[in-house]
N, C-alpha and C positions, 0 to 999 in steps of 0.2 A: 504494500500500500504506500503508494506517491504521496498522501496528504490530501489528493488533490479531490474537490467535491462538485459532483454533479445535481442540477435540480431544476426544475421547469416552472416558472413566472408566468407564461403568459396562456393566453386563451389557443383553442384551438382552429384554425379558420378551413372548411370547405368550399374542394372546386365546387360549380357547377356540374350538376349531377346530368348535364347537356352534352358534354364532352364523351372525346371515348370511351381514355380509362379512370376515370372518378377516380379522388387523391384527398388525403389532408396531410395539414401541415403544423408544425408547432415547433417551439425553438425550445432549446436547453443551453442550459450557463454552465459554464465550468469555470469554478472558483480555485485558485491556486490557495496551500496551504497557508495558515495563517503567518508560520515562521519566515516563509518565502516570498509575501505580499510585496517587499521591495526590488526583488528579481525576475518577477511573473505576475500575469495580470489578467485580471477576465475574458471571455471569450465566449460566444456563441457559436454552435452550432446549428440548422434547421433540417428537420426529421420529416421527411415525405412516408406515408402507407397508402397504399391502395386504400377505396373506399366503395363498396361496406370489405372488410377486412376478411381473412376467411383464415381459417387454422393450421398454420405454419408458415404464412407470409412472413418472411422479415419487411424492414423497411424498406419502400422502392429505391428511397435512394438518403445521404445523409451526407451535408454540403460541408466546405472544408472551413476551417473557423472562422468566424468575422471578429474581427477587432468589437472589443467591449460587450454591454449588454444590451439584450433586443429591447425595444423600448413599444411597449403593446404587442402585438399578435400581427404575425405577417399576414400578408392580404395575397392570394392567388387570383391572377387576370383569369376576367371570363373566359379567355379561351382556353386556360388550363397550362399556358406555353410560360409562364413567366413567375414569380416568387418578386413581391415586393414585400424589404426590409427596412424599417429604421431601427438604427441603434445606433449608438454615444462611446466613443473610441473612451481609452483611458486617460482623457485629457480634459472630456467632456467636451469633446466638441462632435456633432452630429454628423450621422453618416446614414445615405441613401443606396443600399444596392438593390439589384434588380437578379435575382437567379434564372437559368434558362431551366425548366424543367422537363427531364425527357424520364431516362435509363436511367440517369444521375444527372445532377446539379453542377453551371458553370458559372462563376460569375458574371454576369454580360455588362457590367455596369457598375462603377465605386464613383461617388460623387458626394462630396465634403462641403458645409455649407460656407468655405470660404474658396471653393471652385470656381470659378465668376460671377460671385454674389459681391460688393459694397458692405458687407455685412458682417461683425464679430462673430467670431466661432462661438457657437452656444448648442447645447444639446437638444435632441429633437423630441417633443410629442409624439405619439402614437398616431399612426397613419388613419383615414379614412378612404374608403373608394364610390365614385360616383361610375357603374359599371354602363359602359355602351350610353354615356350621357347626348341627351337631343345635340348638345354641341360644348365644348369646351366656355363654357361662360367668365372669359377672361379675354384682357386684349391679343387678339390675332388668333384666338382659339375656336371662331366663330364654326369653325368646316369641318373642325375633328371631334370626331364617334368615338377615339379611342377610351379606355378605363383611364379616369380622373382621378388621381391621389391629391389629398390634402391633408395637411396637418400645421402647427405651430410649433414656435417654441418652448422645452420646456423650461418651468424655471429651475432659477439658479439658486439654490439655498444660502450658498455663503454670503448672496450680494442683495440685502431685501430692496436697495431699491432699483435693481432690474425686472425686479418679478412684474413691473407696472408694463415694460415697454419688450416689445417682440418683433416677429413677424411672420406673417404667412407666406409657406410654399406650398409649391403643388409639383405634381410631374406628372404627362401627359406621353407619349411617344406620338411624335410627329406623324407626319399625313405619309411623310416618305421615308417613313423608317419601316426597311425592307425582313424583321424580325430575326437578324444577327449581327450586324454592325451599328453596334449602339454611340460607337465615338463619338458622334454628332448629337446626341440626347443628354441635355441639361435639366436639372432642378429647377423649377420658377419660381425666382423673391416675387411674389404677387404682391406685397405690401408691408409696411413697416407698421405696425399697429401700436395703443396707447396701453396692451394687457398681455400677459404670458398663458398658459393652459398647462395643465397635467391631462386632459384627459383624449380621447379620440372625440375629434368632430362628427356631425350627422349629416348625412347627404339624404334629398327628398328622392323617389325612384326616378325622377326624369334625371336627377344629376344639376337639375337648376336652382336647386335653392340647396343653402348650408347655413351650417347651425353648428354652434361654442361655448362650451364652457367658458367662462374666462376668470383672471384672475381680480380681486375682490369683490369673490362670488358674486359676481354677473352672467347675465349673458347677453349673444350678439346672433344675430341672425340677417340673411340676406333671400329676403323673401320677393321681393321686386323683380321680375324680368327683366328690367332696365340696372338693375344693380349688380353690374358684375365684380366678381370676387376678389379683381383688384382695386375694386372703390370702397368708398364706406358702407358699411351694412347699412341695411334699411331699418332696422330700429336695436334700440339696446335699452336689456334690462335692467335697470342700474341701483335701482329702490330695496333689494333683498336683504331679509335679515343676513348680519355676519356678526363675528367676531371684532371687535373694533380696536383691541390692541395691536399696537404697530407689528409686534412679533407673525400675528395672526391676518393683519387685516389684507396685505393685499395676497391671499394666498386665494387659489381656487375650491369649490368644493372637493369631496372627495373623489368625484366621477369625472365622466362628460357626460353630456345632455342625450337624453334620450327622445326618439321621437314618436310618436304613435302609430297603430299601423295603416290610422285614416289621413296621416300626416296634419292634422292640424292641431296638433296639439304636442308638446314639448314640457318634457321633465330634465329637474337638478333639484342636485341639494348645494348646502352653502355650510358655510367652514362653525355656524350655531348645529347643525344637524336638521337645520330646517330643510323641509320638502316642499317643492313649486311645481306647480302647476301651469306653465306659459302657452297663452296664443299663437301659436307659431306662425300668424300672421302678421302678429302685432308685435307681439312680446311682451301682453300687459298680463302680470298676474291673474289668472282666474280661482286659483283658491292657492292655498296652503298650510301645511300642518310645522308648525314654528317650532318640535320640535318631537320628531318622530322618532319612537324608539325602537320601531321596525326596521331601522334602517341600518343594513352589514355593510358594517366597514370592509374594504378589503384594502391591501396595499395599492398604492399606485404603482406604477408598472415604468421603470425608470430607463 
């Protein structure tokens, strides 16, 4: 025994059951022993099966380590051809890869948010995907069908006061990315925002509208047609009980925001344990239990 300890964080995410050979996916961390923390350093790995699984499959396939740990639950393209990851190197600064998914797993894609971004290195949130969206609703993304990733940034615990200020990306695969030479495919700074997130964002089914957690337990939604997701949202909820100690105040609830599955209606909690109930048109509170003791905690997903 090396010291070294393995264990799994995050959620598990399924292809479409459309595809030929149905898959899932999930990631595992491997923790270097505690004596050798200064010489060795976390790393993930992500674990493909077949799906539904049958009795003595091994793993389809099981990708070679990615720098640091995953941060939320990888997301598989609808067509079942691709493995999108975020995870945060040992530096804490954010990393985008994109796995090719066949036999076995190839990188097709490393991309750091200080790759052609204006923007400090900071670790990333937990991805969201807007799958086969009516059009990429951002500038110049009018034409592309392709799966829409977004997420924000996460915060930063040593530094409370960057927790207020962020920004949002996305990654799309161009109209003329031919599905192996990724060289030309970059991350999108969509925007510098006024809030950070812990949690995964919510995409409506067309992919046109998005919805955030944010930090002093707010939230932010872009529900307008004409508001695309490198502008300002179309309303924000700003009024929720929180925690109002500075230690406390500009943190996120414990989650991301949830959405309904008639999409008009939007759930969080806030850093009191309060539970919301939002318009997800509006964003104006329609009810809320100010301090819900139904509510599990789980870790946030770093």
């Amino acid at each position: 025994d090396d010291g070294w300890s393995t264990k799994c964080r995050t959620g598990i995410a399924f292809s479409l059951s459309t595809i030929e050979r149905p898959y899932l996916v999930y990631a595992v961390e491997d923790d270097p022993p505690v004596f050798n923390a200064e010489s060795a350093t976390p790393s993930s790995r992500i674990v493909a099966f077949n799906h539904p699984f049958r009795e003595g499959d091994g793993p389809r396939w099981i990708s070679e380590p990615l720098e640091g740990i995953v941060s939320g639950t990888p997301v598989v393209s609808s067509d079942g051809r691709f493995v999108f990851v975020n995870h945060n190197d040992n530096s804490n600064e954010g990393v985008f890869s994109v796995l090719q998914s066949g036999n076995q797993a190839a990188r097709l894609l490393r991309s750091l948010t200080s790759d052609g971004l204006v923007v400090p290195a900071r670790p990333f949130a937990p991805l969201a995907v807007a799958r086969s969206p009516l059009r990429g609703k951002y500038a110049d993304g009018d034409s592309n069908r392709n799966d829409l990733l977004v997420w924000a940034r996460l915060h930063v615990e040593d530094d409370l006061n960057s927790w207020e200020n962020g920004y949002v990306h996305g990654f799309q695969f161009s109209t003329t990315f031919n599905g192996n030479d990724a060289s030309g495919e970059r991350i999108l700074n969509l925007q510098e925002v006024p809030w950070s997130s812990f949690g995964r964002p919510a995409f409506s089914s067309s992919g046109l509208e998005l919805y955030f957690g944010t930090s002093k337990s707010e939230a932010r939604g872009w529900w307008n047609p004409d508001d695309k997701f490198n502008n300002r949202p179309t309303w924000k909820a700003e009024d929720l009980l929180r925690d109002e100690s500075r230690a406390l105040k500009s943190l996120p609830g414990d989650g991301g925001v949830v959405l309904s599955p008639d999409e008009d209606l939007l759930f969080t909690s806030t850093t009191v344990n309060a539970f919301y109930c939002l318009s997800a048109v509006t964003g104006t509170p329609l009810w809320f239990d100010p301090a819900m003791s139904s509510i599990v905690r789980t870790e946030a997903f770093r």
